[in-house]
Backbone as a ProteinNet text record, in pm:
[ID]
protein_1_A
[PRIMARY]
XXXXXXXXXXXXXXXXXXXXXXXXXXXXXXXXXXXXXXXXXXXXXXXXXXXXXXXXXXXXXXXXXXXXXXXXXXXXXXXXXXXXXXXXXXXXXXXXXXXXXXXXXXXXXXXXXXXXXXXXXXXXXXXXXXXXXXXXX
[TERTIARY]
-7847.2	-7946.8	-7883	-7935.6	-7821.1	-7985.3	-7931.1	-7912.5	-8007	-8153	-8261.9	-8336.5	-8319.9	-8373.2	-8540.7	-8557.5	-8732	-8766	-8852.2	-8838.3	-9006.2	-9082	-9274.8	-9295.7	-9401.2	-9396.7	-9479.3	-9479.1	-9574.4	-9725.4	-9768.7	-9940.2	-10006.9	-9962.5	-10049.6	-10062.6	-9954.6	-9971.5	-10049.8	-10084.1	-10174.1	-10292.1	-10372.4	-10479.9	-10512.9	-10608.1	-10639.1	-10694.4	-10760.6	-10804.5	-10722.5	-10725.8	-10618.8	-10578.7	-10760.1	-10765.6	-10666.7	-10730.9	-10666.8	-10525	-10479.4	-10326.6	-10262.6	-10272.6	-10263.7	-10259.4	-10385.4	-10416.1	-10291.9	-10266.6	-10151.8	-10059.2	-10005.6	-9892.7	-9877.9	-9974.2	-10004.7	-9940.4	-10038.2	-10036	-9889.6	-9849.7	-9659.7	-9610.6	-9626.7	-9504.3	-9535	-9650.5	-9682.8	-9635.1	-9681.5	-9596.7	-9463.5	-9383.4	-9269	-9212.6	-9251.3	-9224.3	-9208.5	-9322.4	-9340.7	-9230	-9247.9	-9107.7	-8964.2	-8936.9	-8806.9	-8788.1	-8905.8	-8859.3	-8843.4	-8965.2	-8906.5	-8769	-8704.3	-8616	-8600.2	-8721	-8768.1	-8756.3	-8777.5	-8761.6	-8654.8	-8686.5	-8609	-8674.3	-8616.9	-8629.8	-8725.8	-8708.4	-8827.2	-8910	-8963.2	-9159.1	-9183.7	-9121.6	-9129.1	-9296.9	-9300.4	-9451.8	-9539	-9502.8	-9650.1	-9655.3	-9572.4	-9613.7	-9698.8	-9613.2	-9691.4	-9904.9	-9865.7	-10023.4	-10094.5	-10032.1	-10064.6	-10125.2	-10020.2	-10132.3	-10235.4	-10187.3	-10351.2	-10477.7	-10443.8	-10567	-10611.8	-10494.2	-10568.1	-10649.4	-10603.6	-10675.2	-10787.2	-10821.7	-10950.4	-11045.2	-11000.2	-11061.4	-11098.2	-11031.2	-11057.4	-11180.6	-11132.8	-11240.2	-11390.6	-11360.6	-11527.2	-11577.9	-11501.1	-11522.2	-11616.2	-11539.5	-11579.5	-11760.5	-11769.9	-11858	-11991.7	-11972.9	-12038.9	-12094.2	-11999.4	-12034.9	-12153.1	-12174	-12219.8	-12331.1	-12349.4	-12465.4	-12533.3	-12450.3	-12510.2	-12501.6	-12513.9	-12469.5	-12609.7	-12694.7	-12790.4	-12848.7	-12850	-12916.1	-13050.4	-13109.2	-13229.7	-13281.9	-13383.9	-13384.1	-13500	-13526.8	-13633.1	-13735.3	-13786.3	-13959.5	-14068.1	-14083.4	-14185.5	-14134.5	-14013.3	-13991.6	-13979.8	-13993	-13947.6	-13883.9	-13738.7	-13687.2	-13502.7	-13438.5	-13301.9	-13230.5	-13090.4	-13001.7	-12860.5	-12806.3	-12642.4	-12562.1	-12475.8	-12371.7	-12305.6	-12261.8	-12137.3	-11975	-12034.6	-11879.8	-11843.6	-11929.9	-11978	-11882.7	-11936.6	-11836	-11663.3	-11641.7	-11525	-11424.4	-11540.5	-11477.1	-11428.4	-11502.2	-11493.5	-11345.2	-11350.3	-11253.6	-11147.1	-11131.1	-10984.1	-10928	-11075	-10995.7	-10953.9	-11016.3	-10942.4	-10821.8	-10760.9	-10648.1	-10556.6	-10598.4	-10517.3	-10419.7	-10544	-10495.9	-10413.1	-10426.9	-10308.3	-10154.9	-10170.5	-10054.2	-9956.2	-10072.8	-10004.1	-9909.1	-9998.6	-9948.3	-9805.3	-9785.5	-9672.5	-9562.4	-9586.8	-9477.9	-9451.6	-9505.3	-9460.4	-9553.3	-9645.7	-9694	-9843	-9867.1	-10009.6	-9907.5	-9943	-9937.4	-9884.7	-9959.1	-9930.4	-9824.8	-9780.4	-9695.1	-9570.9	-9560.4	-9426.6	-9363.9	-9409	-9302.9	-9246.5	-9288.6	-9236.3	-9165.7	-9127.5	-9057.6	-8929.7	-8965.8	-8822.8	-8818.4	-8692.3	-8627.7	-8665.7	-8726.2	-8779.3	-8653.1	-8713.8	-8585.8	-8657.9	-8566.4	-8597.1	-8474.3	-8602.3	-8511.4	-8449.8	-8388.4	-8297.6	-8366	-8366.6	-8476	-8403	-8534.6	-8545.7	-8531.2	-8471.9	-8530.7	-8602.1	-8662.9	-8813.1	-8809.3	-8865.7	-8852.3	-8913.6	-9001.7	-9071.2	-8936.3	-8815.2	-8709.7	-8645.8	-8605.9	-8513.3	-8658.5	-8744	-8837.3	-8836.8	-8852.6	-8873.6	-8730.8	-8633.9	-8495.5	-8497.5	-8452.3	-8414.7	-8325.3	-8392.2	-8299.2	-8163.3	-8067.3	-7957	-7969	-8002.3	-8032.3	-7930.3
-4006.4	-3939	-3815	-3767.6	-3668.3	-3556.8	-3429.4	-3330.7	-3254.8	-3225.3	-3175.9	-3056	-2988.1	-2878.5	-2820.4	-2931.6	-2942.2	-2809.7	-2746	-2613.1	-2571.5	-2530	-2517	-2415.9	-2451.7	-2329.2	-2217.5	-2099.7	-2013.2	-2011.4	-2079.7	-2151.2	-2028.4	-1862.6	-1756.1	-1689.9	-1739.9	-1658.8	-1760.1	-1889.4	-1966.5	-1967.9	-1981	-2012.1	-1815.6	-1754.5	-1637.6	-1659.6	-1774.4	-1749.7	-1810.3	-1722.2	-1786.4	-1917.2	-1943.4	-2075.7	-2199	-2133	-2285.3	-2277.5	-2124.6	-2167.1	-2219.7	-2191	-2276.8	-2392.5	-2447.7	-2608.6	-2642.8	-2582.8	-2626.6	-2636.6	-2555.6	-2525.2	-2657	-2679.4	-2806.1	-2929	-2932.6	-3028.7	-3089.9	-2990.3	-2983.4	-3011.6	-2992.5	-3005.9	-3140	-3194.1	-3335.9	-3453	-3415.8	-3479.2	-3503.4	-3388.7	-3380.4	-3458.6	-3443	-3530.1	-3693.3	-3670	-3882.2	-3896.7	-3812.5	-3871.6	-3834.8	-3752.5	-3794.2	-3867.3	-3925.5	-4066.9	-4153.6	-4148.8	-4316.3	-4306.8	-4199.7	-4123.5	-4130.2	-4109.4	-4086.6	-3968.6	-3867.8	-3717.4	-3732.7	-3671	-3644.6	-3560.4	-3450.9	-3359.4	-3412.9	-3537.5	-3593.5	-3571.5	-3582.1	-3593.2	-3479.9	-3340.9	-3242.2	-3212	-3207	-3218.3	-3279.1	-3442.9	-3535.8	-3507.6	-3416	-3402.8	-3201	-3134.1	-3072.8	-3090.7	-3160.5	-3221	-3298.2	-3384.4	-3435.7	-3338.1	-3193.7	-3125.2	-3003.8	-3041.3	-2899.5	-3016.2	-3134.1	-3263.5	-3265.7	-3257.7	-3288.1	-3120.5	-2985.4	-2896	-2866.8	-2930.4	-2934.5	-3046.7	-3144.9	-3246.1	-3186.8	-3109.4	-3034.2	-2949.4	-2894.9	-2778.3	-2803.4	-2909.2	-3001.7	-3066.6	-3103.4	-3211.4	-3085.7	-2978.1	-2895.2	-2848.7	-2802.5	-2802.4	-2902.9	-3001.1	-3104.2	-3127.6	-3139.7	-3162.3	-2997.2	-2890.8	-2798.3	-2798.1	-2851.1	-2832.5	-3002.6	-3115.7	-3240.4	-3279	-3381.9	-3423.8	-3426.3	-3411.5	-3341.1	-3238.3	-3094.5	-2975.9	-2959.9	-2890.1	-2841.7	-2809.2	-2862.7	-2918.5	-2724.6	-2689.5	-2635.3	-2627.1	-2530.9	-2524.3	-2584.1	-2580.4	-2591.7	-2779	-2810.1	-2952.3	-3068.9	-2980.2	-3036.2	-3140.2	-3159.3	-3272	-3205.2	-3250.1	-3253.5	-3233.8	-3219.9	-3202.6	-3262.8	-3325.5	-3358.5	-3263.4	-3258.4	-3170.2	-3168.4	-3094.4	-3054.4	-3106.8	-3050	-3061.8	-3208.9	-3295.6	-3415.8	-3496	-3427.4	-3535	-3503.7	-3343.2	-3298.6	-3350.9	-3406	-3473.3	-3594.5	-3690	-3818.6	-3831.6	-3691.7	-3692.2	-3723.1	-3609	-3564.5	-3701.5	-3738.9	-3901.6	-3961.6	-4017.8	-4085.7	-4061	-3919.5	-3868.3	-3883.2	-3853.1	-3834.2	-3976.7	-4085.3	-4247.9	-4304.7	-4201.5	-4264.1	-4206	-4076.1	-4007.2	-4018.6	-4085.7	-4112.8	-4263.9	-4348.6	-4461.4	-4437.6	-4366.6	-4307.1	-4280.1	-4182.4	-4094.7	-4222.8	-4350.5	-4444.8	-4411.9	-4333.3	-4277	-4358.3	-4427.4	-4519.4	-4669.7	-4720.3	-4841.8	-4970.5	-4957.9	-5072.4	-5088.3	-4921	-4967.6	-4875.3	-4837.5	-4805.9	-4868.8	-5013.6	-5149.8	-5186.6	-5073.4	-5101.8	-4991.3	-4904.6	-4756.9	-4783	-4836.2	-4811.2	-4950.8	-4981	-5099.6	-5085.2	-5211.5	-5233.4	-5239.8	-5146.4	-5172.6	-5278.9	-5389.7	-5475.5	-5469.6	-5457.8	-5453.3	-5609.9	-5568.4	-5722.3	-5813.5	-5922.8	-5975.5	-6053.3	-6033.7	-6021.3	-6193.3	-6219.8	-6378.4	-6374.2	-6491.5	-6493.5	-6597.7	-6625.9	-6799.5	-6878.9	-6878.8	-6953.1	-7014.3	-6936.5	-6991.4	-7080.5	-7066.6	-7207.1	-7270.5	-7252.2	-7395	-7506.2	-7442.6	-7502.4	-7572.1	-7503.7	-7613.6	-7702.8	-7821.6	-7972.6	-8032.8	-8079.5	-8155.6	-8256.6	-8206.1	-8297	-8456	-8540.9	-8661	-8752.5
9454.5	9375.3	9313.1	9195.8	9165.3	9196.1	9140.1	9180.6	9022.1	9092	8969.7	8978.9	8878	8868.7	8900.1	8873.3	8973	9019	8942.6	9046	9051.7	9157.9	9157.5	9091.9	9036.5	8959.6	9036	8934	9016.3	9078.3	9128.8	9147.3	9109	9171.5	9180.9	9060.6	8980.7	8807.4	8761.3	8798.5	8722.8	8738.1	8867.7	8926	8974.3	8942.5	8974.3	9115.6	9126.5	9288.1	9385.8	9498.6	9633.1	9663.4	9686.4	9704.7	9686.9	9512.9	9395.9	9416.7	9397.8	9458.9	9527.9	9687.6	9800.9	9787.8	9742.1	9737.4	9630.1	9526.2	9444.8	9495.4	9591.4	9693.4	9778.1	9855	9914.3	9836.3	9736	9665.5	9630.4	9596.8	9567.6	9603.1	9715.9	9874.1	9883.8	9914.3	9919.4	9841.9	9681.8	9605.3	9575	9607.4	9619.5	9751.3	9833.6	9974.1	9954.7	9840.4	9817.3	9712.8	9634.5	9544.1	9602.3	9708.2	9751.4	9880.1	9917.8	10010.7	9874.4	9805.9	9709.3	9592	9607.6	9569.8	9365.3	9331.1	9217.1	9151.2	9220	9186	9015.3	8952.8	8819.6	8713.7	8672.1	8596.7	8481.1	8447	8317.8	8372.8	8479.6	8546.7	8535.5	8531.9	8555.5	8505.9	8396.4	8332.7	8354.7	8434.4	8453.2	8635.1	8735.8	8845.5	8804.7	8738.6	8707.6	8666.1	8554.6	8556.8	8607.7	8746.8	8860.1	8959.8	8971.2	9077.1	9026.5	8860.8	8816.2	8866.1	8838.5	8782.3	8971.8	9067.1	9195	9244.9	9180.5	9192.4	9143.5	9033.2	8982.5	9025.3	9074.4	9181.1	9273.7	9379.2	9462.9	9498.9	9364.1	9296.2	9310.1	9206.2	9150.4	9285.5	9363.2	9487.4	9593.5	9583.6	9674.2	9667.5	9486.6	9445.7	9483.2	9457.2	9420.6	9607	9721.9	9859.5	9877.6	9839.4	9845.4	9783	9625.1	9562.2	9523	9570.2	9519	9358.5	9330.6	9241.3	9147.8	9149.8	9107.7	9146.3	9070.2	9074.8	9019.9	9132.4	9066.9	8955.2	8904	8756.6	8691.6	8610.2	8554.5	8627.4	8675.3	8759.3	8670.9	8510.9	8460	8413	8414.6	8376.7	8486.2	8579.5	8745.5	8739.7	8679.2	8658	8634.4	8786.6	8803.1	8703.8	8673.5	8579.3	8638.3	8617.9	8642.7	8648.1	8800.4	8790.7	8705	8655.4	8567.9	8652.5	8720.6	8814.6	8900.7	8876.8	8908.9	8791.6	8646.4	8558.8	8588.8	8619.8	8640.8	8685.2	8810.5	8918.6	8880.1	8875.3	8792	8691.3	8596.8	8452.1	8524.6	8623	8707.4	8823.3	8881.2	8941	8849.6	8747.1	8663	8589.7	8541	8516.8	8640.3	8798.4	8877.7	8900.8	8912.2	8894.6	8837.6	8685.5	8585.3	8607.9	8656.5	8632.7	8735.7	8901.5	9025.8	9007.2	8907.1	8879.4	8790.7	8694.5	8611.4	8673.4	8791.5	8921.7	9025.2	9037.6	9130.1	9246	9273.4	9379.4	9445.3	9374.8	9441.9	9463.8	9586.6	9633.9	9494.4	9436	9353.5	9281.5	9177.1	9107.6	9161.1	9313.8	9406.3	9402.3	9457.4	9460.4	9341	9215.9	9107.4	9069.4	9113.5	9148.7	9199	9321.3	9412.3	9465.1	9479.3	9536.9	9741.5	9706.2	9873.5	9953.3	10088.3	10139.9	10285.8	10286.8	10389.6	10512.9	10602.9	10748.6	10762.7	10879.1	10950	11031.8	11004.7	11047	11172.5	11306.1	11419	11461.5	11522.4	11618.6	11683.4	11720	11775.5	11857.6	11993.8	12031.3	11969.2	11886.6	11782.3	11650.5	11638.8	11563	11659.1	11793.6	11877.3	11843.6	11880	11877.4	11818.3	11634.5	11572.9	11514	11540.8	11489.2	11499.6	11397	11438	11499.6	11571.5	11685.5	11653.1	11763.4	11633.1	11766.8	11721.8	11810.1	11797
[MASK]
+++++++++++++++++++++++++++++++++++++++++++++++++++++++++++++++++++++++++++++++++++++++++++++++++++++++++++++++++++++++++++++++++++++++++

């Protein structure tokens, strides 16, 4: 594997609150962890893991929201009729961005095996292999 400049960026000059930083921090380390087992890491992604962990911080965000206030809010007293979270579609936008961009980085199940070359172990004998050999008669 060669050798990439990859470098995190500042989470705390981006995100004003603690929080969001941290979780970016997190987020980083994590992602970064998956792309150097599947040994993908390369200076091109630089931008689509970047916008992989604003998209999982604002998931976060909205997710957090949404378990706190429900996905419908209290609507008008005089219309007595709910309103849709906001942070409900947020949520939604950002899974669906997160899906695409995890799929891009090799990082969801499906298109890994299309990332990195499987590595297959040595395969074991079993008494079920003498069994079944043919008999030399």
């Amino acid at each position: 594997m060669t050798e990439t400049t990859l470098r995190e960026p500042d989470w705390f000059e981006l995100y004003p609150e603690q929080g969001d930083a941290l979780e970016a921090g997190r987020q980083w380390t994590a992602v970064m962890a998956d792309l150097q087992t599947a040994g993908t890491i390369a200076d091109a992604n630089g931008h689509t893991v970047r916008r992989l962990i604003e998209f999982r911080v604002q998931y976060w965000r909205a997710a957090k929201h949404v378990a706190e206030h429900g996905t419908i809010l209290a609507g008008n007293k005089r219309a007595k009729i709910g309103q849709w979270n906001p942070y409900w579609s947020a949520m939604q936008h950002a899974d669906a961005r997160i899906v695409v961009l995890e799929a891009k980085l090799g990082l969801d199940p499906l298109s890994r095996g299309k990332a990195t070359k499987v590595q297959r172990g040595k395969k074991k004998a079993r008494a079920a292999d003498a069994y079944l050999k043919p008999r030399a008669d």
